[in-house]
MIKERO-723281 format. One record per residue (C-alpha): residue in three letters; residue number from 1; z, y, x. Coordinates in steps of 0.02 Angstrom, whole numbers. Layout:
BEGIN
ATOM   residuo   num        w        v        u
ATOM       Ala   NUM        Z        Y        X
...
END
This chain:
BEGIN
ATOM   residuo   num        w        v        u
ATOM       Unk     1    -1167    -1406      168
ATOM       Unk     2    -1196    -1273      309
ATOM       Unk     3    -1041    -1262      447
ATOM       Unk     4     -947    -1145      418
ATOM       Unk     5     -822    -1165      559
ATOM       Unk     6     -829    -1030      690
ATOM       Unk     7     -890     -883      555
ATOM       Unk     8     -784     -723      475
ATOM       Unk     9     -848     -617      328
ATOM       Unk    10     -837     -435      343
ATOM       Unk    11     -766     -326      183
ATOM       Unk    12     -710     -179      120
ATOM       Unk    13     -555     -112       39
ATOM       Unk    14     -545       94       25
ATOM       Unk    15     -664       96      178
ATOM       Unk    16     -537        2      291
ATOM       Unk    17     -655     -135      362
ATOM       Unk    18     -555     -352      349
ATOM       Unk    19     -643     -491      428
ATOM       Unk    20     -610     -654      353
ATOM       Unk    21     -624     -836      417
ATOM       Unk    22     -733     -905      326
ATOM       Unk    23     -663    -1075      297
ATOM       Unk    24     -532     -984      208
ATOM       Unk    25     -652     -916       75
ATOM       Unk    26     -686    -1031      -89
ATOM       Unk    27     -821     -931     -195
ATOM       Unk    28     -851     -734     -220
ATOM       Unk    29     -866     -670     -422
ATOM       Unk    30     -919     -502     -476
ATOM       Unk    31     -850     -407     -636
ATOM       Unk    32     -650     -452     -616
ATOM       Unk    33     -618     -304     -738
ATOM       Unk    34     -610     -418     -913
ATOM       Unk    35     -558     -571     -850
ATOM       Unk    36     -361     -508     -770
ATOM       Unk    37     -225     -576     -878
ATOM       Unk    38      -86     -416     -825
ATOM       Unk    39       42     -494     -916
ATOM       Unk    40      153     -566     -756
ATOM       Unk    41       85     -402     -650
ATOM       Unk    42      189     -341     -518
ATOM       Unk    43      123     -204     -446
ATOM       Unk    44      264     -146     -304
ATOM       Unk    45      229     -334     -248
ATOM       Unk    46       37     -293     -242
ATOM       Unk    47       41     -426     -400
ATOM       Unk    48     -118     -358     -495
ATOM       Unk    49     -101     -536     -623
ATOM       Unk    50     -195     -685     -642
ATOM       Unk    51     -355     -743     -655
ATOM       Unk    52     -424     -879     -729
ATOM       Unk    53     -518     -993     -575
ATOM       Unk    54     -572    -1184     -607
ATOM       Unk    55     -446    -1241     -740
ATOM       Unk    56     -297    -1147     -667
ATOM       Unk    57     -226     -969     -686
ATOM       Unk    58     -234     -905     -478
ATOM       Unk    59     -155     -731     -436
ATOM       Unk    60     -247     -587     -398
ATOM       Unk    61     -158     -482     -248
ATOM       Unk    62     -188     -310     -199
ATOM       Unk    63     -213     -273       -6
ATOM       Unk    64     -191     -106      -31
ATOM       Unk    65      -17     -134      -62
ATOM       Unk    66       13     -176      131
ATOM       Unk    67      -90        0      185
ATOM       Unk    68        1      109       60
ATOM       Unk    69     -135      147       -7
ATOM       Unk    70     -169      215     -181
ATOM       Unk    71     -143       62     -296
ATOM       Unk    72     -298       32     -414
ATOM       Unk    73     -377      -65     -581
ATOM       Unk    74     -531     -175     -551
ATOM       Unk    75     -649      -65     -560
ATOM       Unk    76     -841     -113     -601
ATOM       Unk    77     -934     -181     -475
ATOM       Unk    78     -746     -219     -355
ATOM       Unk    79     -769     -419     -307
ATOM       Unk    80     -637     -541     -301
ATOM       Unk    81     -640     -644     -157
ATOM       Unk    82     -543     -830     -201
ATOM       Unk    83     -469     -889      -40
ATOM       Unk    84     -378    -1048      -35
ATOM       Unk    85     -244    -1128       69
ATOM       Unk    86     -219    -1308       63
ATOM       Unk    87     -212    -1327     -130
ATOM       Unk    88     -161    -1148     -165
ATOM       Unk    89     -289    -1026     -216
ATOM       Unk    90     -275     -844     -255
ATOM       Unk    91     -372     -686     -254
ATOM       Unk    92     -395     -517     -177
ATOM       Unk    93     -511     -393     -215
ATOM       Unk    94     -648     -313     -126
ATOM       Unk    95     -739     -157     -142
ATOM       Unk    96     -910     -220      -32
ATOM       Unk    97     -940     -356       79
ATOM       Unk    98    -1051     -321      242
ATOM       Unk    99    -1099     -494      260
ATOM       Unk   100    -1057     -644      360
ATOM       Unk   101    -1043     -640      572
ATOM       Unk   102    -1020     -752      690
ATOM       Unk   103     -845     -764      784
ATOM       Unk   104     -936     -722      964
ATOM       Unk   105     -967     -546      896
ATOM       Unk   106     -757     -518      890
ATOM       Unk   107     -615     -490      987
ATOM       Unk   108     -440     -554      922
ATOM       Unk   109     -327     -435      977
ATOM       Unk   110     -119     -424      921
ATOM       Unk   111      -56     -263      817
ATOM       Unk   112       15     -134      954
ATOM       Unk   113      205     -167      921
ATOM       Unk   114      259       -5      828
ATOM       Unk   115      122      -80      690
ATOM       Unk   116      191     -267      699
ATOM       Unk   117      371     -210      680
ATOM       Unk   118      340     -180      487
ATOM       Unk   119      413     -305      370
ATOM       Unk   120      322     -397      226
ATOM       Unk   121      129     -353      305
ATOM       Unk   122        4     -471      251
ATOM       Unk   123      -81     -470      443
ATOM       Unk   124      -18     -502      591
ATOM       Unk   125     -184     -451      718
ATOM       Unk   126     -329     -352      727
ATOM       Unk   127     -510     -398      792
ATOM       Unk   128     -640     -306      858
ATOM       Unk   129     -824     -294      793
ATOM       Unk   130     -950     -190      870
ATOM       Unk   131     -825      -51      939
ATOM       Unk   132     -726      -50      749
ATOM       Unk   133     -556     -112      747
ATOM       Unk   134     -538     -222      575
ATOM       Unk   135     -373     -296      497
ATOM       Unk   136     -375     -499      536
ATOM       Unk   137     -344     -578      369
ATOM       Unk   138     -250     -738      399
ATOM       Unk   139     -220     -850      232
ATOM       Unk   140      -61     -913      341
ATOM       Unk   141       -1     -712      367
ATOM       Unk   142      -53     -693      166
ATOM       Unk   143       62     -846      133
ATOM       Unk   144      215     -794      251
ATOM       Unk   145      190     -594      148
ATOM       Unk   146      170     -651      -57
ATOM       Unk   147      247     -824      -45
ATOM       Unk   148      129     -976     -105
ATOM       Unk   149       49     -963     -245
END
């Protein structure tokens, strides 16, 4: 099994750029669209529904939610990324994935305080890649935002 302790994967939601740890990421699957069970949705709680994933039903989140950004339905193509935290698993989706990076090509910095004042934001820091700012997504900050799983 290759190490993946020290690496973040880059992504794309609405062409806002997220880096990920990548110990925090369980698989990638393509075409989401047929597989989202909407019936416990809750969109104002960037709830999309739930997923089938390894025997269990996981929820599927929305990160748009915490940008205000136009709310959407998988579309064709959109990836879910599974993360997992301790035992809980859930999903978020993606609309491309730059590829995987090495942590010595970021800088961690916090959110300027007018940004880190806002309630319920599922990030709490922002890191630097190549002279582009991208949103820090934390499964603990995820957690602390949606509740556990």
């Amino acid at each position: 099994m290759a190490d993946t302790v020290g690496l973040k994967l880059v992504f794309r939601i609405s062409g806002i750029g997220f880096a990920l740890p990548i110990g925090s990421l369980v698989e990638i699957r393509e075409e989401v669209q047929g597989w989202l069970d909407r019936s416990e949705a809750a969109p104002e709680r960037g709830l999309l529904g739930r997923l089938p994933h390894r025997g269990e039903m996981i929820p599927v989140r929305d990160l748009r939610m915490g940008f205000r950004l136009p709310q959407s339905e998988p579309q064709p193509g959109e990836l879910l990324l599974v993360l997992a935290k301790g035992v809980h698993r859930w999903g978020i989706l993606a609309d491309a994935i730059e590829g995987i990076f090495p942590d010595a090509e970021f800088r961690v910095h916090p959110l300027p305080w007018l940004l880190a004042s806002q309630d319920s934001m599922p990030y709490g820091r922002v890191v630097v890649r190549k002279g582009e700012p991208l949103v820090l997504c934390e499964p603990d900050m995820l957690e602390a935002c949606w509740g556990a799983p």
